[in-house]
C-alpha positions as CSV (number, residue, x, y, z in Angstrom):
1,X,-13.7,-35.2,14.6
2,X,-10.5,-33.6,13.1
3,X,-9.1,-37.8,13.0
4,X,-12.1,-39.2,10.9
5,X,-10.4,-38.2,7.4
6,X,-7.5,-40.1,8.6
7,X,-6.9,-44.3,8.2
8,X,-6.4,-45.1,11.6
9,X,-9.8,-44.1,13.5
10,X,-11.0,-45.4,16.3
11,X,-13.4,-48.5,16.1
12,X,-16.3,-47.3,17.5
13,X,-16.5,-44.2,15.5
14,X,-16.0,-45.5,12.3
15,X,-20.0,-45.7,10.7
16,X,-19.9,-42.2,11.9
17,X,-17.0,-41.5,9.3
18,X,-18.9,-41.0,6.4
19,X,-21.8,-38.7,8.1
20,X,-18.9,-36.7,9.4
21,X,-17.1,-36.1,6.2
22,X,-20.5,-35.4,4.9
23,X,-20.9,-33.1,7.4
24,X,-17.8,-30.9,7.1
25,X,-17.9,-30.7,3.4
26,X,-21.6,-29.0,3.6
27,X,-19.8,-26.3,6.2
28,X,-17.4,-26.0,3.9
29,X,-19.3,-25.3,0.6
30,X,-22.0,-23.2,2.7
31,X,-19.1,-21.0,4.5
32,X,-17.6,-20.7,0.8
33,X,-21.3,-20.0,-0.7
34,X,-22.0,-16.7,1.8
35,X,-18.7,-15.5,1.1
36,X,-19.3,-15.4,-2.1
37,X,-23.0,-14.1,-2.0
38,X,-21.5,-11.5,0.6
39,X,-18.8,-10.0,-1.5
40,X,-21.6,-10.0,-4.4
41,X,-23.9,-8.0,-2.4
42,X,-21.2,-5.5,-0.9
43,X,-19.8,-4.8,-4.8
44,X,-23.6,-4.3,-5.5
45,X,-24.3,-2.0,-2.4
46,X,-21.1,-0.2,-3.5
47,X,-22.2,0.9,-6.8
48,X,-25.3,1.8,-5.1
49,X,-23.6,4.1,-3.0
50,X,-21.6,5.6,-5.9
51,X,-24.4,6.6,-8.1
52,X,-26.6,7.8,-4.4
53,X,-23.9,9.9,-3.6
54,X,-22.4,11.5,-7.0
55,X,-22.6,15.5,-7.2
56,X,-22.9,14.9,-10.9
57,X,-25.7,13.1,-12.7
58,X,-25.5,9.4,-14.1
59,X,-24.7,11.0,-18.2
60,X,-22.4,13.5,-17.2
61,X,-20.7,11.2,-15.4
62,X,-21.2,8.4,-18.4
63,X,-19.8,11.4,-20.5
64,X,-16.9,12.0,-18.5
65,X,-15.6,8.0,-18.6
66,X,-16.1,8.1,-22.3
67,X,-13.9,11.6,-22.4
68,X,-11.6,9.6,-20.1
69,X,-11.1,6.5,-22.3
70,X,-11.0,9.0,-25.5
71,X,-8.1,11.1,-23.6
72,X,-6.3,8.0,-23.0
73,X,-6.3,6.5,-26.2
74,X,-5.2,9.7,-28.2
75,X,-2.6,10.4,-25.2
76,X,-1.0,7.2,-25.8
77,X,-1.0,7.1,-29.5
78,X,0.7,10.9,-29.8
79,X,3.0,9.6,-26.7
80,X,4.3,6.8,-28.9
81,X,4.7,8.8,-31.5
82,X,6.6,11.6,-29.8
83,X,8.6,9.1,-28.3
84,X,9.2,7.4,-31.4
85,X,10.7,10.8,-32.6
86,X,12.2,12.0,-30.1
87,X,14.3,8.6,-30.1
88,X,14.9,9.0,-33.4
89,X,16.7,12.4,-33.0
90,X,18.8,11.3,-30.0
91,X,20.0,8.2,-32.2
92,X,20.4,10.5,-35.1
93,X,22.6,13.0,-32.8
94,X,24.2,9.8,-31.4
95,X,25.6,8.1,-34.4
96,X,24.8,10.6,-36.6
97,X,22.5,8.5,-37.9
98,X,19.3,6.5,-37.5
99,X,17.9,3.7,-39.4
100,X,14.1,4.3,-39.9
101,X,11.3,2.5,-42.0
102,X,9.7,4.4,-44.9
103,X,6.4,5.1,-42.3
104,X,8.6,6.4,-39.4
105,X,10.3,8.9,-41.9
106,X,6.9,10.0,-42.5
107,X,6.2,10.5,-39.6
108,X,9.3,12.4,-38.4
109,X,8.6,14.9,-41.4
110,X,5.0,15.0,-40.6
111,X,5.7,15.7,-36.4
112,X,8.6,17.8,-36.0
113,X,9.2,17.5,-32.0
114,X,11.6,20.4,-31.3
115,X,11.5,20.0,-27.3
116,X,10.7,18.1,-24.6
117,X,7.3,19.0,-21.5
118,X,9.3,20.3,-18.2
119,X,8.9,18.4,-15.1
120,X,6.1,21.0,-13.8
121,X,4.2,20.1,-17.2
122,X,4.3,16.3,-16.2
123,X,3.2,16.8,-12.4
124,X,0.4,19.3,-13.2
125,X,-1.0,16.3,-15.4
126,X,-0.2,13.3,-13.5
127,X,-1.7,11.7,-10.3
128,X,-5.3,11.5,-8.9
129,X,-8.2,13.1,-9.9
130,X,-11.5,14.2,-8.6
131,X,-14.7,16.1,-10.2
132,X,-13.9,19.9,-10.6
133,X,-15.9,22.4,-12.2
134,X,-14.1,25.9,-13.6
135,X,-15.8,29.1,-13.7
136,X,-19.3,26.6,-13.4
137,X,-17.7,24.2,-16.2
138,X,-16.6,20.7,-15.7
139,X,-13.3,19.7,-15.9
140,X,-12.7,16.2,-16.8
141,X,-8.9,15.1,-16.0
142,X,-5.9,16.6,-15.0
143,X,-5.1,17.2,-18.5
144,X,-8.2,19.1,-19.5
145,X,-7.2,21.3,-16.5
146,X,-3.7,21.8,-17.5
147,X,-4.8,22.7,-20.9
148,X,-7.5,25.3,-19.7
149,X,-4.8,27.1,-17.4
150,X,-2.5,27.0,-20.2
151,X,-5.3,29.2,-22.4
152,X,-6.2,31.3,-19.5
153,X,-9.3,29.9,-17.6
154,X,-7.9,29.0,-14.3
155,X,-9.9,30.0,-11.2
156,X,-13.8,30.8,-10.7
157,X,-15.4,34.1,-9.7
158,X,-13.8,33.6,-5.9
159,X,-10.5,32.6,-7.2
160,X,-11.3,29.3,-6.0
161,X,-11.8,25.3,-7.8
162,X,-15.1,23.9,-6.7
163,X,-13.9,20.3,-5.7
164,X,-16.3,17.6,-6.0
165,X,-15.3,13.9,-4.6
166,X,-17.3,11.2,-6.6
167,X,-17.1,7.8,-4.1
């Protein structure tokens, strides 16, 4: 069977050529087919799962992606821009001086950036995250976190974070 795609076949099964090849490209398409269908219906089952198994409910948690995306978008615009700055003034110390547009002058004079966040500052917001709730209040990123331990609110009536894994 593995010889009939090849010229020189022997002579008494060659009118089984055709059925053969037939044959194998209907195993192939069907084995290609349930792969498909099964990887559809394990993605599916998945986000079955997810939603079965949260601790929080489906609009908190819709909440919480669209606090996500909002955090991300505003911490990459002010990260550009403090960037922007911050090169700015280590050109500017460099050389002495820097060569800016009329907008990044603006902005310079508009966002002073007199230092730079420590390495702690960068770790405390960087890396995984799970659901946690503060003192019975959710906290939505790393970041949110940070900033409520840098105004005080760090630890719930046990002194402990109430950790809650969304799959």
């Amino acid at each position: 069977m593995a010889k009939f795609p090849c010229k020189d076949v022997p002579a008494e099964v060659v009118h089984f050529k055709e059925e053969v090849i037939r044959r194998l490209k209907f195993e192939s398409q069907l084995i290609g087919w349930l792969l498909i269908g099964g990887v559809a219906v394990s993605i599916f089952l998945m986000k079955c799962f997810k939603h079965c198994c949260s601790k929080i409910s489906f609009l908190q948690e819709d909440y919480w992606s669209q606090y996500s995306s909002a955090e991300n978008t505003l911490f990459n615009r002010t990260s550009e821009v403090h960037a922007k700055i911050l090169a700015a003034a280590n050109v500017k110390q460099f050389f002495g001086m820097v060569a800016l547009d009329k907008d990044e002058k603006e902005m310079i004079k508009e966002f002073p950036v007199e230092s730079v966040q420590s390495t702690f500052q960068w770790n405390d917001i960087t890396g995984v995250y799970t659901y946690k709730e503060i003192n019975g209040f959710p906290v939505y990123s790393r970041l949110h976190k940070w900033a409520k331990m840098a105004v005080g609110e760090t630890t719930d009536a046990n002194g402990k974070e109430m950790e809650l894994l969304t799959v």
